[in-house]
C-alpha positions in Angstrom: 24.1 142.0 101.2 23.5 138.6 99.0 25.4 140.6 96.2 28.2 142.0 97.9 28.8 138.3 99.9 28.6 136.8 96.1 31.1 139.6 94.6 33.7 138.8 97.4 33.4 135.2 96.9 33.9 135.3 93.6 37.3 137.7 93.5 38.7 135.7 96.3 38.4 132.7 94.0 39.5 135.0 90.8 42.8 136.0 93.0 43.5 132.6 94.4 43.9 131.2 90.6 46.0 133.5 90.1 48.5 132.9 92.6 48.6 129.7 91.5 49.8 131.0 88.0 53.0 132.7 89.8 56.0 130.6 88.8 57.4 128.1 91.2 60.6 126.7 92.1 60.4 124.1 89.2 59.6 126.8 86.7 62.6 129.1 88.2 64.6 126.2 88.0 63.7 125.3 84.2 64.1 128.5 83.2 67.2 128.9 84.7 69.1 126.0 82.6 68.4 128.3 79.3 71.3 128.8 77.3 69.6 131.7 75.7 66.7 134.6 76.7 64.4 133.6 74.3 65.1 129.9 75.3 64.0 130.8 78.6 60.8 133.4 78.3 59.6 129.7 75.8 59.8 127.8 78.6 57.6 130.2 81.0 55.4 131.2 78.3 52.2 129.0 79.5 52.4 131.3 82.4 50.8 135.1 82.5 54.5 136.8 83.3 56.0 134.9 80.4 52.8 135.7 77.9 53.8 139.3 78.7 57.2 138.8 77.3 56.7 136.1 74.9 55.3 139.0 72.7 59.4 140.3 72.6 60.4 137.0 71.1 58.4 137.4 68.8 59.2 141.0 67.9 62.6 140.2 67.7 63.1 143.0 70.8 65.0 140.9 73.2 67.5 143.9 74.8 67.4 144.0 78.2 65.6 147.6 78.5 62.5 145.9 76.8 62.5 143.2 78.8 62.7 145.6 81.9 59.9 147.4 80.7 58.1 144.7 80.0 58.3 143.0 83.2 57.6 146.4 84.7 54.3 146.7 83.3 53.3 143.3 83.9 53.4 144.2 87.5 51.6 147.5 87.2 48.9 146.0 85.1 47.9 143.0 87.5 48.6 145.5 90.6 46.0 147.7 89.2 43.6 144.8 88.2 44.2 143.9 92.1 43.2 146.9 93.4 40.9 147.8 91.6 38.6 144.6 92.1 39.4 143.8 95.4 36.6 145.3 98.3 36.8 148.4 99.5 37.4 147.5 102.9 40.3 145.1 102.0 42.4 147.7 100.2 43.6 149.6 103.7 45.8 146.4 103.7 48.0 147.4 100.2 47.5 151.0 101.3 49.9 150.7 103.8 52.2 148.1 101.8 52.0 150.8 98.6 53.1 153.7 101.0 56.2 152.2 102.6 56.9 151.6 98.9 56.2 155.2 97.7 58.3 156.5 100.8 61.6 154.8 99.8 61.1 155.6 96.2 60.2 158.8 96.9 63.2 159.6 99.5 65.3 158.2 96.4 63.8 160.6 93.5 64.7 163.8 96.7 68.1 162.2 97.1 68.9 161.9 93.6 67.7 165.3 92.5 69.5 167.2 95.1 72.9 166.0 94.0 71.8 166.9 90.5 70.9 163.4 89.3 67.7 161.8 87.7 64.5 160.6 89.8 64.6 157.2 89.0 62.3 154.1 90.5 64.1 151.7 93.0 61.7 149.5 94.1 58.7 148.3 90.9 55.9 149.0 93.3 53.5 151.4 95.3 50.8 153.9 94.2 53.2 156.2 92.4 54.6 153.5 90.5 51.2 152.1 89.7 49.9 154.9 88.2 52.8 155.4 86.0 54.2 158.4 87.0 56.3 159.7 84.7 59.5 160.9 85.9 61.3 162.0 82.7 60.5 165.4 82.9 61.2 165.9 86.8 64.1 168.1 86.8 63.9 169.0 90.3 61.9 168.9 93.7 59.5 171.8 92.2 59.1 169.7 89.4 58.1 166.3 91.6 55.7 168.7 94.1 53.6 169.6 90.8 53.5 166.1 89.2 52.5 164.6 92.8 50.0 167.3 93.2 48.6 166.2 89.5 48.2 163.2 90.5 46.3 163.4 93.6 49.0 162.8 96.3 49.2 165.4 98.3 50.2 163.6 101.2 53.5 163.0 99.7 53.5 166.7 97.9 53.0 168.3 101.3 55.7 166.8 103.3 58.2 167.7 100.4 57.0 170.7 99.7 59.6 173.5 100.6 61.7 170.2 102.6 65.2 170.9 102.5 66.8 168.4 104.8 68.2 164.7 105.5 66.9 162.2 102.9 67.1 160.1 105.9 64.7 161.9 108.0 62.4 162.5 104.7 62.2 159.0 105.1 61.3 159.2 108.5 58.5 161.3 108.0 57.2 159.8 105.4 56.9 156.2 106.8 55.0 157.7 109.4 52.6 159.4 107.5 51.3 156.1 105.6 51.6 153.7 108.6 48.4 153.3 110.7 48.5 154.8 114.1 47.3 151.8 115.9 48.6 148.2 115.0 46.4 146.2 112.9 45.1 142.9 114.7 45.6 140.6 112.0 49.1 139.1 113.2 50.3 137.7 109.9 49.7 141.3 108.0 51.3 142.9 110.7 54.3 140.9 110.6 54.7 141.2 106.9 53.9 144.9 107.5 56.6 145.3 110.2 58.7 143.8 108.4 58.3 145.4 105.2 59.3 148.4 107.1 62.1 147.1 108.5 63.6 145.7 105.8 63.1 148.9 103.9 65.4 150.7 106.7 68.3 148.4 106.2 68.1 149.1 102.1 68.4 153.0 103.2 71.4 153.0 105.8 73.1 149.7 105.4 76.5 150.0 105.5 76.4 153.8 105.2 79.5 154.2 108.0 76.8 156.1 110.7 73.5 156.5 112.3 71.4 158.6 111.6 71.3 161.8 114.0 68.0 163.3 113.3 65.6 160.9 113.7 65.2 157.0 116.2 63.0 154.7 114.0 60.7 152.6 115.9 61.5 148.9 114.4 59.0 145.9 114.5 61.4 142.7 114.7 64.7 144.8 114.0 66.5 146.0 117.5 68.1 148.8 117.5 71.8 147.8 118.4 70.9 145.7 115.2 70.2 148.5 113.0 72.9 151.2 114.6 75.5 148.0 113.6 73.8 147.9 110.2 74.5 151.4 109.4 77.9 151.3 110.9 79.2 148.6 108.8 81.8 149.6 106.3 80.5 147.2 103.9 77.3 145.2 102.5 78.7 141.8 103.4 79.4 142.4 107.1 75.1 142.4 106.9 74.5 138.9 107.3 76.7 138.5 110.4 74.9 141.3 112.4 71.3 139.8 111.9 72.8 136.3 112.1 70.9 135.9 115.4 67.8 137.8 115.5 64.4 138.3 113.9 65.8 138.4 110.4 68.2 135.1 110.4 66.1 134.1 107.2 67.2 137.4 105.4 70.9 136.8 106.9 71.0 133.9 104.8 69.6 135.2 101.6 72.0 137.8 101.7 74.7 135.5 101.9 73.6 133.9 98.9 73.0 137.1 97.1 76.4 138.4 98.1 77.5 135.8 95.5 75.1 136.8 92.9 75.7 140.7 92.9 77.8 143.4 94.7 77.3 146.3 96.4 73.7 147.6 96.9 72.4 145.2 94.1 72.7 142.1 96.4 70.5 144.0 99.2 67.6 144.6 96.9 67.5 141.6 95.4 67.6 140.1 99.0 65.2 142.1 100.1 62.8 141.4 97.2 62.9 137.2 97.6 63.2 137.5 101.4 59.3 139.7 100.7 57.9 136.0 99.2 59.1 134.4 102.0 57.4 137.0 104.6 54.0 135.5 103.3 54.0 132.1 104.0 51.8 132.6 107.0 48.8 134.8 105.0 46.5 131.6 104.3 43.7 132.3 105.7 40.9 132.1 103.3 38.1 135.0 102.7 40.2 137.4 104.5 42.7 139.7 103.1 45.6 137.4 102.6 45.1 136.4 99.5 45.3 140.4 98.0 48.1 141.2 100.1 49.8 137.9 99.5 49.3 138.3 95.3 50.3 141.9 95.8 54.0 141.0 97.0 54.4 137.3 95.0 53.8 139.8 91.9 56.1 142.1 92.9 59.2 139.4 93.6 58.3 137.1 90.3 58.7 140.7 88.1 61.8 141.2 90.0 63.2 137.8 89.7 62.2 136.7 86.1 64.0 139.8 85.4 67.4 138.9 87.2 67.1 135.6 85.5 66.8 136.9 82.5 70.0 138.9 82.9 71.5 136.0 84.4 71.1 134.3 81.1 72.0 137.0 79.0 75.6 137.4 80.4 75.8 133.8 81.0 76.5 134.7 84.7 75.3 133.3 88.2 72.5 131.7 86.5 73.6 128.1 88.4 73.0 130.4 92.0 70.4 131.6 91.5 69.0 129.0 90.5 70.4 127.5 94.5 69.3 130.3 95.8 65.5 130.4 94.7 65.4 126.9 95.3 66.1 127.5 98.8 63.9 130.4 99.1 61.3 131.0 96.8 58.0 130.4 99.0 55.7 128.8 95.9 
């Protein structure tokens, strides 16, 4: 008992130093007035994301892909170290988290494939991405049953197995096969939880032009005249007005920043993925699970928005709003 009260102690302290090596604001914002890439990953390279690229600088491998991958790994490497260390007990909090994740990445590899296309990754995170699944060879839903079975997730191989319909009710079923059945007691998780699945709903049928017929999603702060307008608008920017005045006003207002930065689907995502840092301002509470689940998504939203910045810079574009906009927003 002595041991296992010592072991937790000490990776709660191991985590909480880290978080406090997750860029801030100021480093965002010094990053930001780089005239060049290699400029920039200099100035964050006393912090663990930029030692991860500063190894490109020095390779001389500054293209964009690299930089990409890079970051991409970053993320999977201190995901794993999270999971991996953190109590047993604690990890039913990313489990959920990682599934919602898996479930919209997933739904994307079934819609993709379907029309012909390539399974590709849209959001840097969950259990499939952690484990690196490799997606090169995926030529079709067969092909993604197999490597999923491989790999030990059957509960996503099962529900696609011999599926032939909506990607919208995939999604569906999927998010309520990794949700738990009864709400979880810890408020602030369950808000970030909710909310996570919320948010996740808008990046799948905002501004699609209808609603979907198969299937009535059950939403935590979202109402449903909300979301049934979401999916109705004809385009991305009529977002913001519709949540304007409900539970996600915050995320109305990021998107109207990131309506600025990037068009089309590319200004949701990288709403969504800063409006995530934001969601966990309220998990504080020492020597619970906070501090995991709180690392889990600040790692998540850094990756994705040292990587932005980095584009920024290389195409000399929006680098002078985003820099606004994570000055606003970014919780550290």
């Amino acid at each position: 008992m002595i041991t296992m009260v010592f072991h937790e102690s000490y990776i709660h302290s191991y985590v909480s130093a880290l978080l406090s090596r997750i860029l801030t604001k100021t480093d965002f914002s010094e990053l930001l007035v780089s005239k060049t890439v290699d400029e920039a990953i200099n100035v964050i390279s006393n912090k663990p994301i930029g030692i991860e690229l500063y190894s490109l600088v020095i390779e001389k491998r500054l293209e964009l892909k690299k930089i990409n991958e890079a970051i991409n790994n970053y993320i999977i490497e201190r995901h794993n170290d999270l999971y991996n260390y953190i109590p047993l007990r604690h990890r039913r909090h990313i489990d959920p988290i990682e599934g919602l994740f898996d479930s919209i990445n997933i739904t994307l590899f079934y819609s993709n494939l379907i029309r012909g296309g390539r399974a590709e990754y849209l959001i840097p995170a969950g259990k499939i991405f952690r484990m690196k699944v490799d997606l090169e060879k995926v030529e079709n839903i067969d092909d993604l049953v197999d490597i999923l079975v491989d790999k030990g997730l059957k509960i996503y191989a099962n529900v696609l197995k011999g599926y032939t319909g909506d990607p919208i009710k995939l999604f569906y079923i999927l998010t309520r096969k990794v949700l738990p059945i009864s709400k979880p007691l810890d408020i602030p998780y369950r808000r970030l939880l909710g909310s996570i699945h919320d948010l996740l709903w808008i990046l799948m049928c905002g501004a699609k032009g209808e609603i979907p017929k198969e299937v009535i999603p059950s939403f935590y702060g979202l109402s449903i005249n909300e979301f049934n307008n979401v999916c109705l608008s004809k385009s991305l920017e009529d977002i913001p007005a519709i949540l304007q005045d409900g539970y996600f006003k915050d995320f109305s207002e990021i998107l109207r920043y990131t309506n600025k930065i990037s068009i089309g689907g590319g200004s949701l995502f990288l709403g969504s993925i800063l409006y995530l840092s934001v969601l966990t301002k309220d998990l504080l509470t020492p020597y619970t699970p906070h501090p995991y689940v709180r690392y889990y998504i600040l790692i998540l939203s850094e990756g994705v928005l040292v990587n932005t910045c980095l584009v920024a810079i290389a195409t000399n574009m929006f680098a002078k709003e985003l820099k606004d906009l994570i000055n606003e927003w970014w919780v550290l």
